[in-house]
N, C-alpha and C positions, 0 to 999 in steps of 0.2 A: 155183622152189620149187613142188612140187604143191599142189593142195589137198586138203585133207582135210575131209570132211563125213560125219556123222553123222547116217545116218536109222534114227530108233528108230522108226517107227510108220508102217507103209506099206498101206494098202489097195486093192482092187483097183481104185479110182478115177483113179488114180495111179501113177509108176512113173517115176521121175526117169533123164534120161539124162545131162545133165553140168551142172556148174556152176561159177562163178566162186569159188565161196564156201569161207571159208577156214575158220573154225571153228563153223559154222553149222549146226545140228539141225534137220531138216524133218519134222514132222509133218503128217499131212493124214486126212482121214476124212467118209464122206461126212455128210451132214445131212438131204438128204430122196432117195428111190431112187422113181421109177415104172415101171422097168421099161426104158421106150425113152430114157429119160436120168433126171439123177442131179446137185445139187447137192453140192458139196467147200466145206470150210474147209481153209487150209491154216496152219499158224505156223510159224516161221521164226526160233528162239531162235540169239540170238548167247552162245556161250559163253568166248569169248575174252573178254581184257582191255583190246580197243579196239575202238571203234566199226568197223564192217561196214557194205558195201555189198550190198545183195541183187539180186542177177541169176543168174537159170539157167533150165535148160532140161528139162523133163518129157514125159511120155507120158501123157494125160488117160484116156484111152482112149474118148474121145466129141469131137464136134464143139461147142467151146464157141459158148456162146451169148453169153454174159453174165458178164462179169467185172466185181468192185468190189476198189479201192486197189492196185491193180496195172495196169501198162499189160504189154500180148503180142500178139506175134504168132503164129499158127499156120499150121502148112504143111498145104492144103488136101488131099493125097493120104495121108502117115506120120500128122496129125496133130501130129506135135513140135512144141511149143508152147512157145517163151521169154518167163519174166516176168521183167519189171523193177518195182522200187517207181518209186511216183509223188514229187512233188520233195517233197512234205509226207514221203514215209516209207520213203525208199528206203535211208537211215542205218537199221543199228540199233546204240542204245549198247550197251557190253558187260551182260552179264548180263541183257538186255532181248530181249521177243517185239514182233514183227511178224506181220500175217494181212492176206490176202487171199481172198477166195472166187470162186467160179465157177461157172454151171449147164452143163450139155454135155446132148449132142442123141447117144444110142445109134443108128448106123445102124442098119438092119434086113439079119440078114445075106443075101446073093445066092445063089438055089437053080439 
């Protein structure tokens, strides 16, 4: 069975490559911008009618720093970055939001 996901709200912080997730809305947008990086909220509405696991995988577009209620790895050279929720909130019940946030680090680009 595919999955199917629903992102209504994407900015340039941002930019999802695959995920697990089956009836799940990802919103994301940043919170505070300095220029050579850039704080993201992200939520994660479950719109189904059972509880959801959240795990997938995005394109930050910066080298994260610092993440909170999410555990991730990222790949040091693409960046691609998979988050998992942590065991307190990695369920979301149906009709229910989930968030995580993160700051990243904008390389500077190569002249």
């Amino acid at each position: 069975m595919q999955s199917l996901v629903k992102i209504t709200k994407l900015f340039l912080a941002i930019s999802f490559i695959s995920t697990s997730l089956s009836a799940l809305e990802i919103n994301s947008y940043k919170t505070k911008d300095w220029g050579h990086g850039f704080c993201a909220k992200v939520l994660i509405y479950n719109a189904s009618s059972k509880p959801e696991r959240w795990d997938f995988s995005f394109h930050p577009k910066g080298r994260i720093d610092k993440i909170w209620s999410a555990n991730y790895t990222q790949d040091k050279h693409s960046l691609i970055t998979r988050v998992q929720g942590l065991e307190w909130n990695d369920i979301i019940k149906a009709k229910h939001t989930r968030t995580f946030g993160y700051c990243a680090t904008i390389d500077a680009p190569h002249k």
